[in-house]
N, C-alpha and C positions, 0 to 999 in steps of 0.2 A: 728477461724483461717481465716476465708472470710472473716469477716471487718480487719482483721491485715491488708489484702494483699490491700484491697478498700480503707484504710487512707491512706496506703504508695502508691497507684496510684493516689487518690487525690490532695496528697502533689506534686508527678510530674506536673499531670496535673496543678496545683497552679505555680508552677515553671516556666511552659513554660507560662503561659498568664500573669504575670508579667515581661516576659523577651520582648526585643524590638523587635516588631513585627510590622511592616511599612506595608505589603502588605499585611494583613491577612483585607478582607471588612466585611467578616461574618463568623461564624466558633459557630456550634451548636451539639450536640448530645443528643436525646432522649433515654431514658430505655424503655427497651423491658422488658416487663411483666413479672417475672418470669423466666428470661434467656430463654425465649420460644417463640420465635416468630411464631403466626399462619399466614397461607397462608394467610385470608383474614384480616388481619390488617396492612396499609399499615402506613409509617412515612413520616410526612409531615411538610416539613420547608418553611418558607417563611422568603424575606429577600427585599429589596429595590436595585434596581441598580442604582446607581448614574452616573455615566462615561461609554459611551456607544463608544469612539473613544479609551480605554486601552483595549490591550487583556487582558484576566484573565483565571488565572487557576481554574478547579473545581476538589475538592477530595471528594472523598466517604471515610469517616473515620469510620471503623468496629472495635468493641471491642469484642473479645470472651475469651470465657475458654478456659482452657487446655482440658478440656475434649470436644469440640466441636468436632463431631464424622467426618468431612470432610474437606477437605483440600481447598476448596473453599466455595462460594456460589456466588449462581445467581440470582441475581437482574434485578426485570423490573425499569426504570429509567421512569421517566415522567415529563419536565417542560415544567411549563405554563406561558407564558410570560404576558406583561399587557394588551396587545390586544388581548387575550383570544389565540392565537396559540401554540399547543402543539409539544414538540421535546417529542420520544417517542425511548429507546434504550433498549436494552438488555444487561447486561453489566457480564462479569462471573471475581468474585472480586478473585486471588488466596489467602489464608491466610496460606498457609505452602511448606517449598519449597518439593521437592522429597522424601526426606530423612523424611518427616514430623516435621521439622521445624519449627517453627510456626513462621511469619516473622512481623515483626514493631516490637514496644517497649514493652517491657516485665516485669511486677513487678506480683512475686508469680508465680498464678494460671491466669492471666489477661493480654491480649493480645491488643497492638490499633496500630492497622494500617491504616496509611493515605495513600490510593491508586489515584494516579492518574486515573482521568476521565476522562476530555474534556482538552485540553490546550490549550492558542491563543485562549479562546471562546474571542467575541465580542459582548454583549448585541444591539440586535436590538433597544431597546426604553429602556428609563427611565421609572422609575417603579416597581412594586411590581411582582415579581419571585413568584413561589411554586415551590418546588422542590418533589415531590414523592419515595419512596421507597418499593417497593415490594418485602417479598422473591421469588423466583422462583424456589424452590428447591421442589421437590418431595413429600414431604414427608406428611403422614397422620397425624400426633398427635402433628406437630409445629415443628419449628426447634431450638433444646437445645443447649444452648452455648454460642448464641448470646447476650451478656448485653446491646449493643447499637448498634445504628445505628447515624452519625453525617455526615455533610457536612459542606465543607471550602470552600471557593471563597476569593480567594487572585490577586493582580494584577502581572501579569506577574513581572519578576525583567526585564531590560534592554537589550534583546536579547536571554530571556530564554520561553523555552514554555513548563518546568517544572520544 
């Protein structure tokens, strides 16, 4: 019944990176092990900045189950620019409204939501990015639910700063 739901979100996600996407610079998501992410395994993207005078937006894109036991999760955020200097944030992602919700786009039992980050960022230098991901959530035995962890950096549209 899981791969029913994982072809038919495949197929969306197919849909949107075939659709016309002008400002999207990089856009990646890794699988977390076993819908299980441990404290100590962090996701790590690297990407190249080319235009350092466009702002750019950055998303943290989260995909969970329905069963993911919390209505958030918190993330330590860490990039390292080319000249070795680290921006270092704490970022608390919400993934369900009140009511428990669960909020972005939805097929089945599978959740992805593209949360705004940074907006209006301005790369200091050209150059090779990493970007970091850590859970920061409490918990003893890994955090269950989580299928991915992705990031987007797209260029501002023309007076938006998301």
């Amino acid at each position: 019944m899981m791969n029913v739901f994982k072809i038919g979100f495949c197929l969306l996600v197919l849909t949107e990176l075939f659709s016309c996407d002008t400002t999207k610079v990089y856009e990646e998501y890794q699988e977390i092990a076993g819908a299980n992410w441990q404290k100590e395994n962090s996701i790590n993207f690297e990407f190249v900045a080319k235009d350092t005078l466009s702002p750019h937006n950055l998303y943290i894109n989260i995909r969970n189950t329905g069963n993911y036991p919390y209505s958030n999760i918190y993330l330590f955020v860490t990039m390292e620019g080319p000249n070795g200097n680290l921006l270092k944030d704490t970022v608390n992602c919400i993934l369900a409204d009140n009511r428990g919700k669960w909020l972005g786009k939805g097929v089945g039992d599978l959740w992805d939501l593209k949360m705004p980050y940074y907006g209006g960022f301005r790369f200091a230098q050209k150059g090779k990015y990493i970007v970091s991901f850590e859970q920061a959530m409490r918990v003893e035995d890994g955090l269950k639910g989580i299928t991915d962890v992705g990031l987007r950096v797209e260029k501002t549209k023309e007076g938006s700063k998301n």
